[in-house]
KELUMSE-779301 format. One line per field, with one value per residue (C-alpha): residue number from 1; x, y, z. Coordinates in steps of 0.2 Angstrom, whole numbers, plus 2048, in hexadecimal, padded with zeros to 3 digits. Last residue first. Layout:
num: NUM,... $
X: X,... $
Y: Y,... $
Z: Z,... $
//
This chain:
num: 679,678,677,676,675,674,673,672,671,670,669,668,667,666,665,664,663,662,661,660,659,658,657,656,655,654,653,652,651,650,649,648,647,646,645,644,643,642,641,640,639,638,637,636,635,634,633,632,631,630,629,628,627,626,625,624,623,622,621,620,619,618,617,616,615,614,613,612,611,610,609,608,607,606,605,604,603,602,601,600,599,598,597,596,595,594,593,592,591,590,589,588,587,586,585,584,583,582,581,580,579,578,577,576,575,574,573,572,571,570,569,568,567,566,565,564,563,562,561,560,559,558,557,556,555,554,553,552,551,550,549,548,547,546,545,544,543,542,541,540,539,538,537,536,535,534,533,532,531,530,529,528,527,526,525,524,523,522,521,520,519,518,517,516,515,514,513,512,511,510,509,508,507,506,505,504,503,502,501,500,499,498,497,496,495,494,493,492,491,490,489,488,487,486,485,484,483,482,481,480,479,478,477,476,475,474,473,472,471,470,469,468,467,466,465,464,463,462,461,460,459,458,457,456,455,454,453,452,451,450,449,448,447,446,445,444,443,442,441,440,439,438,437,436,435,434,433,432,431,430,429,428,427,426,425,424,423,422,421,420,419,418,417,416,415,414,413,412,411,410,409,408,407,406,405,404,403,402,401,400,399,398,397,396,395,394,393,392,391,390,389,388,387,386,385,384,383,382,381,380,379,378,377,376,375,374,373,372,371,370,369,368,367,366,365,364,363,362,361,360,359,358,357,356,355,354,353,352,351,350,349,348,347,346,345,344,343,342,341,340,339,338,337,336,335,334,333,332,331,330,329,328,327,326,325,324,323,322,321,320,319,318,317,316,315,314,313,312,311,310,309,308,307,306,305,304,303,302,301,300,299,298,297,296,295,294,293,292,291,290,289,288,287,286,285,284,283,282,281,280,279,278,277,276,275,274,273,272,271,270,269,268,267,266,265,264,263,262,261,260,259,258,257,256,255,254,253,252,251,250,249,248,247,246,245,244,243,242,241,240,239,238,237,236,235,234,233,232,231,230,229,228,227,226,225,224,223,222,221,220,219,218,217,216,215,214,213,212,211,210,209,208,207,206,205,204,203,202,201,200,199,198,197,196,195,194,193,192,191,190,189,188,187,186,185,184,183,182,181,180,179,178,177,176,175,174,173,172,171,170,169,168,167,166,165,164,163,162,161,160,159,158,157,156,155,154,153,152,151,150,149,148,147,146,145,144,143,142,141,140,139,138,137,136,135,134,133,132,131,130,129,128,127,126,125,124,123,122,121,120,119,118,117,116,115,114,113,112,111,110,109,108,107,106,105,104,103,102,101,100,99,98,97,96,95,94,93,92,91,90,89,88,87,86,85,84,83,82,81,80,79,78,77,76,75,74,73,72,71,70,69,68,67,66,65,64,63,62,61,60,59,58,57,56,55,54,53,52,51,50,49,48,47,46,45,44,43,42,41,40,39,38,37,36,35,34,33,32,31,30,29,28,27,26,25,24,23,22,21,20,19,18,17,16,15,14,13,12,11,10,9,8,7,6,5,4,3,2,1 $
X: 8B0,8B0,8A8,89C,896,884,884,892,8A2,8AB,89F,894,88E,895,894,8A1,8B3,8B7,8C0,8BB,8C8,8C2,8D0,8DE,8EE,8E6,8E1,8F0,8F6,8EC,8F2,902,902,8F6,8F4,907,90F,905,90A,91B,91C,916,923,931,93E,940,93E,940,92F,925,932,933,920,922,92D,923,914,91E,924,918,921,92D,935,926,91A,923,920,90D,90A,915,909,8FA,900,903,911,91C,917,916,928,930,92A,930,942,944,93E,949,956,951,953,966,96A,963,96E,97C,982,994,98E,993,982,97A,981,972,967,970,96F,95D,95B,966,95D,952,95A,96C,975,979,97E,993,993,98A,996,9A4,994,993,9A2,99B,98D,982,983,981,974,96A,96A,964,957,952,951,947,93D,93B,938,929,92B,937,93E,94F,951,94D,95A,967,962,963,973,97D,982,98B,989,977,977,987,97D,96E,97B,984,971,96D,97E,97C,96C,971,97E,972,965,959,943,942,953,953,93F,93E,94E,94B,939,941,94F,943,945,94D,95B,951,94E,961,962,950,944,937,927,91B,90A,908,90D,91D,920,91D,928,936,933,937,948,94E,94B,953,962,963,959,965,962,96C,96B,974,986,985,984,972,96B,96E,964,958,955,956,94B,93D,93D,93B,92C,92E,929,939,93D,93F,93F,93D,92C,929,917,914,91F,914,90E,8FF,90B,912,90C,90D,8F6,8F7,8FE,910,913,917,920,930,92D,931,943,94C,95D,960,957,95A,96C,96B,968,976,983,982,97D,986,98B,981,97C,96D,96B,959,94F,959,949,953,957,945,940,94F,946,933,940,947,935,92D,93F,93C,929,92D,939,92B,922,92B,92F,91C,91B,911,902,8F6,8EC,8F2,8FD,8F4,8F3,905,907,90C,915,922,923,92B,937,93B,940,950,950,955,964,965,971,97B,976,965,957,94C,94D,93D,935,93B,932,922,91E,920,914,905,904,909,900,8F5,904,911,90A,90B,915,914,923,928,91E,90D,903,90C,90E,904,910,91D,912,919,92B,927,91F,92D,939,930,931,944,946,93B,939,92C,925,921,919,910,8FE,8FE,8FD,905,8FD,8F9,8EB,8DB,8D0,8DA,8E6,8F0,903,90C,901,90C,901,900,915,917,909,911,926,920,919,928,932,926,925,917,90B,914,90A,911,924,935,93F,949,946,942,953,94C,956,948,94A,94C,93E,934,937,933,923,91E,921,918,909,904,8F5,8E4,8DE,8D9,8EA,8F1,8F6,903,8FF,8FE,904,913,915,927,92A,91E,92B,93A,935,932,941,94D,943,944,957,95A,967,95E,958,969,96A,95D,963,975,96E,962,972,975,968,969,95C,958,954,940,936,929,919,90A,8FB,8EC,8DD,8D4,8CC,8CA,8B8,8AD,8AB,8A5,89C,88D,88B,88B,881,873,875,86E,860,85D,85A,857,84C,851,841,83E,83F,851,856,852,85A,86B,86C,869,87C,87E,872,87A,88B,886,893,88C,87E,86E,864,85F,86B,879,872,872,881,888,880,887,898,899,895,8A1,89B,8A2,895,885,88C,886,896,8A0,891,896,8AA,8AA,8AD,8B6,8C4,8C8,8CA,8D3,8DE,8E3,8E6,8F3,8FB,8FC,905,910,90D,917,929,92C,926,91B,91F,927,91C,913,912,90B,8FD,8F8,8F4,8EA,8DF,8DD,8D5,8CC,8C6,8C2,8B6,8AA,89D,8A0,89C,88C,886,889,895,89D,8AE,8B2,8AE,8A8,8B6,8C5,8BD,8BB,8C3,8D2,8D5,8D5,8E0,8ED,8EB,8EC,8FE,900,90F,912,908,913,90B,913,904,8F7,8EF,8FA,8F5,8E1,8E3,8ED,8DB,8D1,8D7,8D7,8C4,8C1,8CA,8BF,8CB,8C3,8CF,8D0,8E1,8E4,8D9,8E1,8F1,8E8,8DE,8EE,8F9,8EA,8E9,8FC,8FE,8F3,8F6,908,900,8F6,905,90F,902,8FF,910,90C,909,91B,91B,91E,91B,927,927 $
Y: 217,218,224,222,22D,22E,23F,242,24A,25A,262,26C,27E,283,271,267,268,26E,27E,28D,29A,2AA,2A6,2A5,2A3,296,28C,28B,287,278,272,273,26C,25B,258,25C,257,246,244,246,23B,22D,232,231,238,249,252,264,269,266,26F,27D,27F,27B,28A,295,292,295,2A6,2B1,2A9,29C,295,299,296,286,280,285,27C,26D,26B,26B,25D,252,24F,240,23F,24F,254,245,24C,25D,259,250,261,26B,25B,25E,26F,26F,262,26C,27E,273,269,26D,26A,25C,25D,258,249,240,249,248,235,235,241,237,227,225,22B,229,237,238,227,227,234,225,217,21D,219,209,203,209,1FD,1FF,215,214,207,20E,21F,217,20F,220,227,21A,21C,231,230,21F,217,20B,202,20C,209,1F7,1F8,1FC,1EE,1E1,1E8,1E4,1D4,1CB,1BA,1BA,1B0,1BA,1C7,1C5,1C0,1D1,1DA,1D1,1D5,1E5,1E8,1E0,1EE,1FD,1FA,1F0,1F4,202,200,1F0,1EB,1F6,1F2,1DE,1E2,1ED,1DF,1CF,1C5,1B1,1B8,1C2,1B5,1B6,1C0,1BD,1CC,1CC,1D5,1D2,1C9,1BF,1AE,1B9,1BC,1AC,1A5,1B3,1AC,19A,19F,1A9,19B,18D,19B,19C,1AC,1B6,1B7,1C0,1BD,1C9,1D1,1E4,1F5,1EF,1EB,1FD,204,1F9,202,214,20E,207,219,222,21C,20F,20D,208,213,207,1F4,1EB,1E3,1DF,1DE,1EA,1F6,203,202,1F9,1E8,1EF,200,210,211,20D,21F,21E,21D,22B,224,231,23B,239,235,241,23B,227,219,218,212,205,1F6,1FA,1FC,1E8,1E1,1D9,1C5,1B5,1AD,1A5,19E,19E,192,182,178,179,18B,18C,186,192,19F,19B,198,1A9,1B2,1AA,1B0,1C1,1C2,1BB,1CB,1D7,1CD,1D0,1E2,1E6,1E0,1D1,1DA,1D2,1D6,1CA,1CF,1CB,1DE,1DF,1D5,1DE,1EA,1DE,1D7,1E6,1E8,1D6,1D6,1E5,1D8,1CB,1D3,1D1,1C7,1D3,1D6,1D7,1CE,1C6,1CA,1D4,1C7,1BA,1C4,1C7,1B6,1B4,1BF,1B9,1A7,1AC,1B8,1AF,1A3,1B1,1B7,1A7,19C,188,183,17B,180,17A,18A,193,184,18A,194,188,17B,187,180,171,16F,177,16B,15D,163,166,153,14A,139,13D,148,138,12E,13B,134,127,131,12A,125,129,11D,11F,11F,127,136,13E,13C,145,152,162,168,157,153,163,160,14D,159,165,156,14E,15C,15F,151,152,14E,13D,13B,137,13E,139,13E,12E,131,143,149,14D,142,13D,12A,12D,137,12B,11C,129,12A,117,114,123,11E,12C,139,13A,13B,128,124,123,112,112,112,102,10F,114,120,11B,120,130,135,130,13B,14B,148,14A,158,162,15D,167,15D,158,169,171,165,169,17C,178,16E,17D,188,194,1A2,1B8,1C1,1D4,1DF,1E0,1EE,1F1,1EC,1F6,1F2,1EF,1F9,1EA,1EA,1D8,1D2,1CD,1DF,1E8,1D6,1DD,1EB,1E6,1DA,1E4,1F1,1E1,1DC,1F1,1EF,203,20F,220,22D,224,234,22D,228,238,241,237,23B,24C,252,244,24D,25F,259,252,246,236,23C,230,223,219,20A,21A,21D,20B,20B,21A,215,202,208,213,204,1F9,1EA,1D9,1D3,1DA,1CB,1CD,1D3,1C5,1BB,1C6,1C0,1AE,1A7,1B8,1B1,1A4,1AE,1BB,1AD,1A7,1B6,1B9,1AB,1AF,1BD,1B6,1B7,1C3,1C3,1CB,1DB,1E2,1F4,1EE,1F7,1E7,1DF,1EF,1F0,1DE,1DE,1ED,1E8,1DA,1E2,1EB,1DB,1D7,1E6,1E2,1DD,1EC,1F7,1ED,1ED,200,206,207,203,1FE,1EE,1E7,1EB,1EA,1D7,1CA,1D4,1DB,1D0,1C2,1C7,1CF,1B9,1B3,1BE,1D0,1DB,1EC,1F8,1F1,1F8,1E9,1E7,1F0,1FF,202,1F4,1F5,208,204,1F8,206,210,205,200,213,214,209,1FF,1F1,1EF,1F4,1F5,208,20B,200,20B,219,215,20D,21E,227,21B,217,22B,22D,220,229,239,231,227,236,240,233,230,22C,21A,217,215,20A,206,214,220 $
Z: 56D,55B,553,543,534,536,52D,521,529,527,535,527,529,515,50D,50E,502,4EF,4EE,4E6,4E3,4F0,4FD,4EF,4FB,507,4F5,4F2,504,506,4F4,4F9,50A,50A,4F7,4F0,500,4FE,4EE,4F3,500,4F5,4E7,4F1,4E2,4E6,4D5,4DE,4D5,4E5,4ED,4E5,4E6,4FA,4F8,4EE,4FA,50B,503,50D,51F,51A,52A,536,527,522,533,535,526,529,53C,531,525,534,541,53D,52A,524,52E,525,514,51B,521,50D,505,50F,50A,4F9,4F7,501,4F3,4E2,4ED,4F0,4FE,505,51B,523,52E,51E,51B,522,519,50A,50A,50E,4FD,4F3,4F7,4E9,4D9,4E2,4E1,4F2,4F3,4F1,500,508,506,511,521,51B,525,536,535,545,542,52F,530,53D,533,524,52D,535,524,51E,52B,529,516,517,505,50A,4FA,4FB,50D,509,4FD,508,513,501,4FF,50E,507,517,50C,514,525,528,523,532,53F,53F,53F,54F,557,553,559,568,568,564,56E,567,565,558,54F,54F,549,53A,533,535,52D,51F,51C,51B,52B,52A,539,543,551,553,562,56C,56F,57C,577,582,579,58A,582,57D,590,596,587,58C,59F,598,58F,59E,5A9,59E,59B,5AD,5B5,5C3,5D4,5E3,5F5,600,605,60A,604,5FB,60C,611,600,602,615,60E,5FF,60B,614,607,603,5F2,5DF,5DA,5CA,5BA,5BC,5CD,5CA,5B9,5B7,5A8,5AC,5A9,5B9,5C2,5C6,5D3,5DA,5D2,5CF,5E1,5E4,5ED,600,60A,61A,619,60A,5FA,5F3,5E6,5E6,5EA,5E8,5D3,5D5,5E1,5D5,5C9,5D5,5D3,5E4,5F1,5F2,5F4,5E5,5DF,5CC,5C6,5BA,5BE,5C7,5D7,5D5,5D4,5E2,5EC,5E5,5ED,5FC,5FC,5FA,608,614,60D,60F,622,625,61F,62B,63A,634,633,647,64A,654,649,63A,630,622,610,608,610,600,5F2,5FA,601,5F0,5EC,5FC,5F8,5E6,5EA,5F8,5EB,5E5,5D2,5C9,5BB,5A7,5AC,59E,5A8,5BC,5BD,5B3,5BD,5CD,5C2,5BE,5D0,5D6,5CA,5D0,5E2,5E7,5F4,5F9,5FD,60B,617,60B,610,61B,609,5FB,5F7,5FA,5EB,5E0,5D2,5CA,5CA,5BE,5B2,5B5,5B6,5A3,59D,5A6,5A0,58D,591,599,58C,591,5A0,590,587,597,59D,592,59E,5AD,5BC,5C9,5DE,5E3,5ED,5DE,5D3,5D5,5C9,5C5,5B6,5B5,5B6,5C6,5CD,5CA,5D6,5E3,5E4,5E5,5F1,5FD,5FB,602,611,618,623,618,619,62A,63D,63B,63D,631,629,617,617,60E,600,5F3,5E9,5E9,5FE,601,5F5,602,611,607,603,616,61C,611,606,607,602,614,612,60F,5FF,5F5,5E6,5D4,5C8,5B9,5C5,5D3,5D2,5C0,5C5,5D1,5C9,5BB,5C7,5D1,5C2,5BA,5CB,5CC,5BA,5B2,5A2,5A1,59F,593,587,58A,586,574,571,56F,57B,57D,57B,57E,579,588,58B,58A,59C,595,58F,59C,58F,589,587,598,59E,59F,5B0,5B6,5A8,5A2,5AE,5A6,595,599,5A3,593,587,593,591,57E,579,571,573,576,588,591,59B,588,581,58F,58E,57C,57B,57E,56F,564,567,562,554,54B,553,549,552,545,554,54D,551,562,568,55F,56A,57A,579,573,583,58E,585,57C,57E,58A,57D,571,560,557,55F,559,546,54A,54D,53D,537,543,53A,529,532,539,529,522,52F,52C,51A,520,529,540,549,54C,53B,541,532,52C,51A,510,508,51A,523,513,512,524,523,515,521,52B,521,51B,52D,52F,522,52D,539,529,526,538,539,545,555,559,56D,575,565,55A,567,56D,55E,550,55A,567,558,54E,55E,562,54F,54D,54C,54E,541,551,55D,56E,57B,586,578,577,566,55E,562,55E,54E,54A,54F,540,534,539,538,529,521,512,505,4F8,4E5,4E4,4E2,4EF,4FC,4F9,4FB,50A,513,510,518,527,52A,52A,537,540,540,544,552,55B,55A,562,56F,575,588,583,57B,568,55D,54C,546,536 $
//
């Protein structure tokens, strides 16, 4: 059973909410908790509509999202079953961590019932708030408060009329809110990010040093040591006196010192560096005087805190560059971010007009409308891009390099190309994909003509970037303040064994994973027990066969342990399933591993989809063999009884048409009247 699913998978996504909800009920039923489905439901939704989809992740922030906006923006019920939302919610909670479904990166569990409890403080005006409605939801409660059945077809078809008539009472200040805030809010159904490769980082001891020698930390410190508590004079244009900058020109090593010139604005290389120490708030300016801000002192002492600091200052730099950026400057603070992200992660330094073609896109939206040709500007994008780069490079967050290109960067331009000219939709451009941002991942959304022209500039020598490990680590915290999922070899380490299993084989490729899981037993005497016993504990068929898979393909040498397993009261039928292709099972064992493919088959796709199955592969004996297996003494007890409930049941009572069997009333929709929808 997987947490994670790709945003085109919506039938997987639904039978495994599916299954999450049902299992949820029972389990919360046999302790005596508070359990809506609806709420359960909706909470997967939030999850799963979400930049990095992790249905098993949540910290304060996912929390909150889903309490404070997902419930009033989309779920509509009565007030007392909205109130008791957040101890579903928690209900929730308890259940992913119990069954071993929670992503250890998230937040603990006693965490996460802190923030329930914190965000319960703010939830009923959350509630209250017209702004945070959707328009759907504001019909469909209006509707619901009005006594409408959200199940009757007919009455919802009748719903526009009777408000047009005037029958359906309504707050219209409330629906010019919500209106109004259509525009203003951020839709919660998010972008999903492109997947991130596993990072590895040197030891914090490198990075704190790498820091130490960055020349942007350098510059920045003596900067504010020179600017002082007593502060230096500025002109009346709020800049400072040539004497005093030509003097800082030299401290920091720009080269200005003896550049003749009528105003320290026009030095261009102290001017970056004031704007730079202003954005990270190391200097201000008071009264006419440039000074350095008291509470700066300690981070002015901390080189790798410094650097941090600096290097999201960066963003804001765009029209405080050098030869200031023409284009570049009103994309700047969300361009870049992408740029680095695009370069996180690749095993080989990528070209940078691989970047440029992209970021070329981005801003023809800014080109004057001149007679410049497009080419002299495409050539000025380039040039804007290369020193934005170069910026960096001082500040250690890229490496640049001269060379050609990786074969790796030209590989998707060829083949199937479209027409000469015909640009993508805007929905394929930049930053509106499923790649969440990252400019030159997947398929380059490019005419033909742009890939024919990268294509020649990848044959030959260009610039190249790569992330430093200070670069790569601060992306990754970009990323993760984001809610991206960027995993990092060795965070793993303290995990439980399910969650580590859940988290490898569904987010690391196979060698990362390895590496992970290699670190994880030498942090535990190598003992391989507890992993095989989270197999044995997991009480979902087809993840604990995937985690036995995993296993027996990341660890060869466990693989000789498994004929020894298959009669194991709890394993055995996962062992013979993955012996199964070896063939020399008997007639108990070939029972059990049908019985096994089934369980896993119920829980994927449905008790429907099983019933159609076994009557392809059964036909008139589908009863007798679901009979057989329900007495094949499989040991998943769970699975069972839902194979007894959902399949066997179903198909008893298919086979005696005239037996009574309880359920609605003849004429009735399957749902009680005023049931709820969310929207």
């Amino acid at each position: 059973m997987r947490t994670w699913f790709e945003p085109h998978e919506d039938e997987e996504f639904e039978a495994a909410k599916a299954l999450l909800v049902r299992r949820c009920l029972v389990w919360a039923g046999e302790r005596g908790m508070a359990a809506d489905p609806l709420v359960l439901e909706a909470a997967l939704d939030s999850r799963h509509r979400s930049v990095d989809g992790r249905l098993g992740y949540w910290d304060e922030a996912q929390v909150r999202r889903f309490l404070l906006e997902w419930i009033p923006r989309y779920v509509t019920a009565t007030r007392d079953e909205l109130d008791a939302a957040p101890e579903s919610l928690l209900t929730l909670l308890r259940y992913v961590a119990a069954k071993g479904l929670r992503d250890p990166r998230g937040a603990t569990p006693a965490e996460l019932e802190r923030a329930v409890r914190a965000a319960v403080a703010d939830y009923p005006a959350a509630l209250d708030d017209p702004a945070r409605m959707g328009l759907a939801k504001f019909w469909a409660q209006t509707a619901l408060d009005n006594g409408v059945d959200l199940t009757d077809r007919r009455a919802l078809e009748r719903l526009p009329h009777d408000v047009e008539a005037g029958r359906l009472p309504y707050d219209a200040e409330a629906l010019d809110r919500v209106v109004e805030a259509r525009f203003a809010r951020p839709h919660l159904d998010e972008q999903r990010a492109f997947p991130q490769p596993p990072l590895v980082l040197p030891p914090a001891r490198e990075l704190a040093e790498a820091a130490a020698r960055s020349e942007v930390v350098r510059r920045l410190t003596a900067l504010a040591d020179w600017a002082g508590a007593e502060g230096r004079t500025l002109t009346e244009a709020g800049h400072l006196r040539r004497a005093d900058a030509r003097e800082l020109a030299g401290l920091l090593g720009t080269g200005e010192q003896d550049a003749e010139v009528r105003s320290a604005a026009e030095l261009p290389g102290v001017g970056l560096m004031l704007a730079w120490a202003k954005r990270a708030r190391l200097v201000r300016v008071t009264g006419g005087r440039l000074l350095r801000v008291a509470k700066a002192a300690p981070l002015l002492r901390d080189p790798e805190k410094l650097w941090t600091r600096a290097f999201e200052a960066y963003f804001e730099l765009g029209r405080d560059m050098p030869a200031s950026l023409t284009l570049l400057s009103s994309v700047f603070g969300d361009l870049m971010p992408d740029v680095l992200n695009s370069a996180y992660g690749m095993a080989r330094p990528m070209p940078v007009a691989r970047l440029e073609e992209l970021v070329w896109l981005v801003c023809q939206d800014y080109v004057p409308s001149d007679r410049v040709p497009e080419e002299t500007w495409r050539h000025r994008v380039g040039e804007e891009l290369a020193r934005a780069l170069e910026t960096l490079a001082e500040l250690g967050a890229v490496e640049l390099s001269h060379g050609v290109a990786d074969e790796l960067y030209s590989s998707d331009l060829t083949g199937d190309l479209p027409e000469d000219g015909d640009l993508v939709d805007d929905g394929d451009l930049p930053g509106d994909d499923l790649t969440g941002g990252d400019l030159a991942r997947g398929p380059l959304p490019l005419p033909a003509e742009a890939r024919a022209r990268l294509l020649r500039r990848l044959a030959e020598p260009g610039l190249l970037v790569r992330l430093t490990p200070l670069g790569a680590r601060a992306v990754r915290e970009r990323m993760l303040a984001e809610g991206r999922d960027a995993p990092l070899i060795g965070e793993l380490v303290d995990a439980p064994a399910a969650e580590l299993l859940g988290v490898l084989m569904q987010h690391y490729p196979p060698d990362a994973a390895a590496q992970e899981l290699d670190g994880w037993l030498a942090a535990h005497n190598g003992d391989c027990g507890p992993l095989v016993d989270a197999v044995r504990a997991c009480s979902f068929r087809t993840r604990a066969a995937a985690m036995l898979s995993f296993l027996a393909e990341i660890r060869p040498d466990l693989r000789p342990m498994l004929p020894g397993l298959r009669t194991d009261p709890v394993l055995g039928p996962l062992v013979l399933l993955e012996l199964s292709d070896s063939g020399g099972l008997g007639a108990d064992e070939h029972l059990l591993v049908t019985t096994e493919g089934v369980l896993g088959l119920l829980e994927i796709a449905g008790p429907e989809k099983v019933l159609e199955h076994l009557r392809a592969m059964a036909g008139p004996n589908a009863l007798a063999l679901v009979e057989a297996m329900a007495g094949s003494g499989h040991p998943a007890e769970e699975s069972m009884e839902e194979l007894r409930r959902l399949v066997l049941d179903s198909l008893r009572a298919r086979s005696h048409p005239l037996r009574l069997v309880p359920g609605p009333r003849p004429g009735a929709r399957g749902r009680t009247a005023g049931r709820r929808r969310k929207r």
